[in-house]
N, CA, C and O atoms as CSV, one atom per row, in Angstrom:
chain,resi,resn,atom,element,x,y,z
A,1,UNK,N,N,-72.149,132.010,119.851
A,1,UNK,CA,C,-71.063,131.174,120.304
A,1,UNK,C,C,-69.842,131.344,119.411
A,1,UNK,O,O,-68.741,131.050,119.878
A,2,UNK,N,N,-69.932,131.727,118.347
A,2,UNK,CA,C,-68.671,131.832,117.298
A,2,UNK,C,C,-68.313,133.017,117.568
A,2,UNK,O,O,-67.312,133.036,116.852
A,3,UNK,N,N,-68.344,134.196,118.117
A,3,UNK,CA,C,-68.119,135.164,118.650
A,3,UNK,C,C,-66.778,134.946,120.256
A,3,UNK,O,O,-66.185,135.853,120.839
A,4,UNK,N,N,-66.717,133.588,120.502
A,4,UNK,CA,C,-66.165,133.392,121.633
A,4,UNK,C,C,-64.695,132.599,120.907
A,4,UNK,O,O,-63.575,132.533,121.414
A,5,UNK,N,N,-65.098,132.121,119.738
A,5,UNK,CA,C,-63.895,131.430,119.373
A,5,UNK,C,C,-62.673,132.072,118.719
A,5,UNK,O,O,-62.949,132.496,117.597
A,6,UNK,N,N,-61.521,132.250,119.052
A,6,UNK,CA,C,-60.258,132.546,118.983
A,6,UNK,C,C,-59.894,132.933,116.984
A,6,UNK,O,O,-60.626,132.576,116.062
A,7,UNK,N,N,-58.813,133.586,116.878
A,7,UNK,CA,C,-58.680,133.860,115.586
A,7,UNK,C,C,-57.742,132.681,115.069
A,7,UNK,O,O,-57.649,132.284,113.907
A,8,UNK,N,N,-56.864,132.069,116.534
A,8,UNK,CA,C,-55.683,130.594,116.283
A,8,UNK,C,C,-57.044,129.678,115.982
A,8,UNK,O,O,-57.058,129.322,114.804
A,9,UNK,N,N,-57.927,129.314,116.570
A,9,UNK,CA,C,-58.719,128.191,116.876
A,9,UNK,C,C,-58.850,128.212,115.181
A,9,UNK,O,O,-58.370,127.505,114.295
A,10,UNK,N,N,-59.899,129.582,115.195
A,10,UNK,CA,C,-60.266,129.870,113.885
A,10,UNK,C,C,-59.564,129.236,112.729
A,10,UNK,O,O,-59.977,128.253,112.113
A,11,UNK,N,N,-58.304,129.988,112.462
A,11,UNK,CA,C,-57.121,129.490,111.449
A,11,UNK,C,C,-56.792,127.578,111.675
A,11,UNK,O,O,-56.484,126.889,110.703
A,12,UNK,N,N,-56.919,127.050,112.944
A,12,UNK,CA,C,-56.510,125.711,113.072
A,12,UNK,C,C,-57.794,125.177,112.098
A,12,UNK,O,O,-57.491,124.460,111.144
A,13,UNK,N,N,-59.040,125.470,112.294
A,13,UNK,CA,C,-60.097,124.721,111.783
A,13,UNK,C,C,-59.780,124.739,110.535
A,13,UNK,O,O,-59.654,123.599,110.086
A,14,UNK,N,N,-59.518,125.937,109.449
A,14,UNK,CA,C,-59.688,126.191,108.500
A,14,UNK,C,C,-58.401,125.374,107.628
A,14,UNK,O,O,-58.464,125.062,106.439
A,15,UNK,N,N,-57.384,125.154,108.434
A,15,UNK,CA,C,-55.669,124.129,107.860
A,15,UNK,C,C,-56.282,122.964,107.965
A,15,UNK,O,O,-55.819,121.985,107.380
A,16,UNK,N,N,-57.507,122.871,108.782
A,16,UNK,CA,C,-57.507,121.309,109.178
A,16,UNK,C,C,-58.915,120.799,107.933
A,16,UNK,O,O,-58.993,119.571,107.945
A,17,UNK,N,N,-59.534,121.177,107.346
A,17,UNK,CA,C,-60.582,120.889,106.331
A,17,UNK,C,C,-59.656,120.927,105.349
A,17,UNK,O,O,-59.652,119.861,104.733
A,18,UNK,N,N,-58.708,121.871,104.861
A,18,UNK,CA,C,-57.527,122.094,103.834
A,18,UNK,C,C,-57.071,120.718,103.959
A,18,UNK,O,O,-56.861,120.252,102.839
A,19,UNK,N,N,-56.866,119.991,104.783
A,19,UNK,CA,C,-55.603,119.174,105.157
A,19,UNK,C,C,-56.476,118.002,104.807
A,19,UNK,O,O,-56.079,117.249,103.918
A,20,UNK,N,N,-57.724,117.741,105.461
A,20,UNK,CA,C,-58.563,116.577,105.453
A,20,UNK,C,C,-58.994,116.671,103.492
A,20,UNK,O,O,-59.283,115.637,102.890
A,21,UNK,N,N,-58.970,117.506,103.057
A,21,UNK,CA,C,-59.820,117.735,101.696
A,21,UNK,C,C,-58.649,117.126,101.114
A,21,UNK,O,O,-58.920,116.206,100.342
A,22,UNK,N,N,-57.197,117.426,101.295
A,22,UNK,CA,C,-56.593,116.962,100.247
A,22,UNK,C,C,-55.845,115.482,100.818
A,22,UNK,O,O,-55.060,115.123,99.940
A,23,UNK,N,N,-55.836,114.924,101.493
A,23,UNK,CA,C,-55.777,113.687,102.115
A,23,UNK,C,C,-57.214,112.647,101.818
A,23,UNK,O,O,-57.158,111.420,101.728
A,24,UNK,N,N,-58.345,113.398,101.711
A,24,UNK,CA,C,-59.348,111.995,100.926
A,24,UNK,C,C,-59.037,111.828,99.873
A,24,UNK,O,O,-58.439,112.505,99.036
A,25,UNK,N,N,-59.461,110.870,99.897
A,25,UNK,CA,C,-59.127,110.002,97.981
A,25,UNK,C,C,-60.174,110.663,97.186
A,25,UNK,O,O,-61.310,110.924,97.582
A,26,UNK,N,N,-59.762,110.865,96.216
A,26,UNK,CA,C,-60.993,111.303,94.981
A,26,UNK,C,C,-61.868,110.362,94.126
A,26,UNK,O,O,-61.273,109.647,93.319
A,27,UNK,N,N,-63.240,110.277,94.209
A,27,UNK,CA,C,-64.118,109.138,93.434
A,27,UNK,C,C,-63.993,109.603,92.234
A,27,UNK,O,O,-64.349,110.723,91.865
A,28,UNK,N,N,-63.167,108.242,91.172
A,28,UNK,CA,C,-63.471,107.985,89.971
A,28,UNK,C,C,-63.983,107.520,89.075
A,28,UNK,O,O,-63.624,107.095,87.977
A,29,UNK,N,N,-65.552,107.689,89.996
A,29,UNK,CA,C,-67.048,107.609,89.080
A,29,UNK,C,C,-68.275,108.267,89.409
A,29,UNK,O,O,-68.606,108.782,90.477
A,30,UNK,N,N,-68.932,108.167,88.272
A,30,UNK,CA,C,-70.171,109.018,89.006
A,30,UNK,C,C,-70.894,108.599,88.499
A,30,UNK,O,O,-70.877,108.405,87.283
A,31,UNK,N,N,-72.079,108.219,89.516
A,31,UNK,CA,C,-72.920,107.340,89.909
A,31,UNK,C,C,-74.462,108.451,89.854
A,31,UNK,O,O,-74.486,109.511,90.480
A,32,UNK,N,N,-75.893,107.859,88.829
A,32,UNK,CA,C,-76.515,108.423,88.523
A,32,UNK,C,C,-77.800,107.026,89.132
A,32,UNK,O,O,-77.880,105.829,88.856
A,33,UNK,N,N,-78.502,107.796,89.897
A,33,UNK,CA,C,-79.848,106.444,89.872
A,33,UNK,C,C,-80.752,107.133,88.857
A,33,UNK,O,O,-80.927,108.284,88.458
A,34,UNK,N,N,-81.424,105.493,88.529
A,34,UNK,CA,C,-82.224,105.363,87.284
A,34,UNK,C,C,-83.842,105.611,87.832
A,34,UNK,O,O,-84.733,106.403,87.527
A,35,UNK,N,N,-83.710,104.517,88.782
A,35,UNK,CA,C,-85.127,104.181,89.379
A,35,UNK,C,C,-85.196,103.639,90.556
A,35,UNK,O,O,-84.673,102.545,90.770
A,36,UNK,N,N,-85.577,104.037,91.103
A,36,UNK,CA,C,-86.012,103.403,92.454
A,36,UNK,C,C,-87.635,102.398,93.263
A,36,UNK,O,O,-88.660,102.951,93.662
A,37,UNK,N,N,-87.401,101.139,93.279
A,37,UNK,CA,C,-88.719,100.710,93.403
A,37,UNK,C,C,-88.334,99.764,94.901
A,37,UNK,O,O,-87.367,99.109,95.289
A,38,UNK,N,N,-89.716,100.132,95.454
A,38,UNK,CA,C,-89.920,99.679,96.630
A,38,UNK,C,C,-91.217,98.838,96.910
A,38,UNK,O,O,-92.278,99.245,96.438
A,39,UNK,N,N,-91.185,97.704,97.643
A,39,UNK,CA,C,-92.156,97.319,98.174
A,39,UNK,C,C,-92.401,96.295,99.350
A,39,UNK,O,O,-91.593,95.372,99.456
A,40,UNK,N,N,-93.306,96.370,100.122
A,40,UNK,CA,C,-93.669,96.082,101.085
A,40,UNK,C,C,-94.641,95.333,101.964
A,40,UNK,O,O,-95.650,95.952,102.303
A,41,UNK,N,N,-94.496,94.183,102.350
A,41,UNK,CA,C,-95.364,93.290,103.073
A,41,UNK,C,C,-95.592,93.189,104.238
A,41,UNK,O,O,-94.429,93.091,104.627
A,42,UNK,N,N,-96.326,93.121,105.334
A,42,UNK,CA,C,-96.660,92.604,106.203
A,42,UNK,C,C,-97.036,91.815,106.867
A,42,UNK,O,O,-98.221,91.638,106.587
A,43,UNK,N,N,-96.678,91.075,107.769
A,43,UNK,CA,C,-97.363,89.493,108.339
A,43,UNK,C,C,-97.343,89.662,110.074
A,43,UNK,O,O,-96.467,89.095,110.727
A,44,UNK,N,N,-98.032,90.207,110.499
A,44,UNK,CA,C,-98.475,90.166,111.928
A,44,UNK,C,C,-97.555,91.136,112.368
A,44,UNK,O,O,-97.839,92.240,111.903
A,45,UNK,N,N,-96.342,91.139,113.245
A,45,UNK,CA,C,-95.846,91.770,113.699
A,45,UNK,C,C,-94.449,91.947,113.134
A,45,UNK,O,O,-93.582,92.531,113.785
A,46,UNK,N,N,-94.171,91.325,111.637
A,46,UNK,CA,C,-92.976,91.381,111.116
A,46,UNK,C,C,-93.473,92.405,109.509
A,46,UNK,O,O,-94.614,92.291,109.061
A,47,UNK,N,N,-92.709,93.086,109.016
A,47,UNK,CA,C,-92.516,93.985,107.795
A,47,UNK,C,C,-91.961,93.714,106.964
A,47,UNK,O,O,-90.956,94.417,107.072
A,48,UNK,N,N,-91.819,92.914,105.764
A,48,UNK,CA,C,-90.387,92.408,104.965
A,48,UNK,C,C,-90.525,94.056,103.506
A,48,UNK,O,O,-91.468,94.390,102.789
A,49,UNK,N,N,-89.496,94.484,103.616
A,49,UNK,CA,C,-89.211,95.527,103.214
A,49,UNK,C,C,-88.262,95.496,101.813
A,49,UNK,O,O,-87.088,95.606,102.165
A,50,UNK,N,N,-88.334,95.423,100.870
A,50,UNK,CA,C,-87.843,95.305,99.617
A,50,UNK,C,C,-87.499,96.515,98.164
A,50,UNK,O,O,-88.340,97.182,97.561
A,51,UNK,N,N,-86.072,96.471,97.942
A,51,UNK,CA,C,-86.072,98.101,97.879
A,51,UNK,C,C,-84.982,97.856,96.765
A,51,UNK,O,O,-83.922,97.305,97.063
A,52,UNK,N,N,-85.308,98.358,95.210
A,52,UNK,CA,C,-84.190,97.628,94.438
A,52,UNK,C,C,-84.267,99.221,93.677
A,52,UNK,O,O,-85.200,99.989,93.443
A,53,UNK,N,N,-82.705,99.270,93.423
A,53,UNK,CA,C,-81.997,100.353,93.117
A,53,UNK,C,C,-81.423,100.023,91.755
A,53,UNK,O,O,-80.717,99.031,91.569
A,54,UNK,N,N,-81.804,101.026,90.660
A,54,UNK,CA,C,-81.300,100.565,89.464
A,54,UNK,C,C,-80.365,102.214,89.166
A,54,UNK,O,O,-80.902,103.321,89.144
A,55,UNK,N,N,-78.216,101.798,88.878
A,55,UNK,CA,C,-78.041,102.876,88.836
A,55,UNK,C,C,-77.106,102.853,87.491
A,55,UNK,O,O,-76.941,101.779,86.912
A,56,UNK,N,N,-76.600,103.848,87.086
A,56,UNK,CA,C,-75.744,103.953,86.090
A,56,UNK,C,C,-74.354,104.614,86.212
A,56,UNK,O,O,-74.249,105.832,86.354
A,57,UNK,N,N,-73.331,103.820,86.155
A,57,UNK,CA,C,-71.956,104.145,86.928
A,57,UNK,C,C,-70.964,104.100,85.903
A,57,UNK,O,O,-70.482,103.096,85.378
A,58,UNK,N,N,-70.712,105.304,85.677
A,58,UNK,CA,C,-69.084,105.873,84.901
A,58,UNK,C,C,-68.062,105.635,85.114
A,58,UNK,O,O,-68.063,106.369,86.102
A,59,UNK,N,N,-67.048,105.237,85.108
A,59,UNK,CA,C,-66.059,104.949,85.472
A,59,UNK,C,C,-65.177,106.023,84.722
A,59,UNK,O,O,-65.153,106.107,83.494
A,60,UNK,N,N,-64.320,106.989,85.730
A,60,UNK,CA,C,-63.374,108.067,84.778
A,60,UNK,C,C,-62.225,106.782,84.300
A,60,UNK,O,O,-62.235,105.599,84.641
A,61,UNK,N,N,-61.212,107.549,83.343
A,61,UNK,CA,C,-60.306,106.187,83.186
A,61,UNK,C,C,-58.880,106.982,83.958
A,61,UNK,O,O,-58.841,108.205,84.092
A,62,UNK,N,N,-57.899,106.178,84.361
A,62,UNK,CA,C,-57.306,106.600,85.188
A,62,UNK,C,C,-56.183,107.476,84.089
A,62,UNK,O,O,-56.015,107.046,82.948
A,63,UNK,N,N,-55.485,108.683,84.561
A,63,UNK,CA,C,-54.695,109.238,83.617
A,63,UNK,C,C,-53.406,108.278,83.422
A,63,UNK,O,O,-53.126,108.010,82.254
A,64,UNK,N,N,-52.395,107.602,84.689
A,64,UNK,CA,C,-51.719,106.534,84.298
A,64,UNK,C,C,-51.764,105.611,83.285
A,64,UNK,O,O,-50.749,105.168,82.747
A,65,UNK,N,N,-53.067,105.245,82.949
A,65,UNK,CA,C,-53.713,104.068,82.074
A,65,UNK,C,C,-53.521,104.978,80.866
A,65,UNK,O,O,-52.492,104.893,80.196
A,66,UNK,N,N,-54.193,105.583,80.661
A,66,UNK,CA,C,-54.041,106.246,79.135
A,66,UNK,C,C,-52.886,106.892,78.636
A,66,UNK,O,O,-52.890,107.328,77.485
A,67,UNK,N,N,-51.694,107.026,79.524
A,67,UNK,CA,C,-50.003,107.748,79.028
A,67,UNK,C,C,-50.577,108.942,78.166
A,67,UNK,O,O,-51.693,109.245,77.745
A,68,UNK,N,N,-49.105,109.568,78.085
A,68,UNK,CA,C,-48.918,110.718,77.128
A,68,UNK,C,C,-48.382,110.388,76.107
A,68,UNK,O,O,-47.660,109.401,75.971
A,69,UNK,N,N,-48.730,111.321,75.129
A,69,UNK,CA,C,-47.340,111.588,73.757
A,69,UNK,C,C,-45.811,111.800,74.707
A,69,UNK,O,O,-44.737,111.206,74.617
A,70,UNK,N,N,-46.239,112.838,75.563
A,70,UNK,CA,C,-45.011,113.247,76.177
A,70,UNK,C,C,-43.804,112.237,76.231
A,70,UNK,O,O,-42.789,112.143,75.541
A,71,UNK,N,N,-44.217,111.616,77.153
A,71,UNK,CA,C,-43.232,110.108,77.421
A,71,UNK,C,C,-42.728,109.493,77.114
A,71,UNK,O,O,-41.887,108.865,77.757
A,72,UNK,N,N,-43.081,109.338,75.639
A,72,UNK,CA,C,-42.432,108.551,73.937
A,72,UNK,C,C,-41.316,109.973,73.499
A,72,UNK,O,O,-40.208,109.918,72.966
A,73,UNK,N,N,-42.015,111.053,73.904
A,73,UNK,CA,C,-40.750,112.125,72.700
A,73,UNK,C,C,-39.684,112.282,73.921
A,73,UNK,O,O,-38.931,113.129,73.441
A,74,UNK,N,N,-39.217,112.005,75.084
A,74,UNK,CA,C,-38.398,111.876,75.498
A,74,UNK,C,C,-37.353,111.241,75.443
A,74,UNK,O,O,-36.200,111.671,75.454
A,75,UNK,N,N,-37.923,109.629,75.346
A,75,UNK,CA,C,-37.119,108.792,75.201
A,75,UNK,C,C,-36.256,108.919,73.683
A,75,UNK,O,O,-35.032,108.798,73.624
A,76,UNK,N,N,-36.994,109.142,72.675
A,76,UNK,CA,C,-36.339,109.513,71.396
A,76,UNK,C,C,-35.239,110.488,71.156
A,76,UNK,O,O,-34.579,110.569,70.120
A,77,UNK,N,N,-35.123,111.162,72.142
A,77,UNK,CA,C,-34.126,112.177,72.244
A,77,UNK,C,C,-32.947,112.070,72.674
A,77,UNK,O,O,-32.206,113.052,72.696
């Protein structure tokens, strides 16, 4: 079937992931699970399902927040 699709089509798909990639927002953390525990009961025809997630989350710090040297030797000038 990719044999049928156009070299424009082609090129549109490829501007349009370009376009979508730099239009999402970027996550500024990263998120590591620790452990995962689950457990589970039954009572006749109902399941109570219990599921606890233990994770560890980084937070990058934003480059705004932390400034430059730069920015100070300007003003001095």
């Amino acid at each position: 079937m990719s044999s049928n699709i156009g070299v424009m089509r082609s090129l549109g798909q490829a501007v349009g992931i370009v376009v979508n990639a730099i239009r999402a927002p970027v996550k500024s953390e990263k998120v590591v699970e620790v452990s995962r525990v689950s457990q589970s009961q039954q009572h006749d025809d109902v399941t109570l399902r219990r599921t606890v997630v233990e994770e560890i989350i980084w937070k990058e710090p934003s480059h705004s927040a932390t400034g430059s040297s730069d920015s100070h030797s300007s003003q001095t000038a």
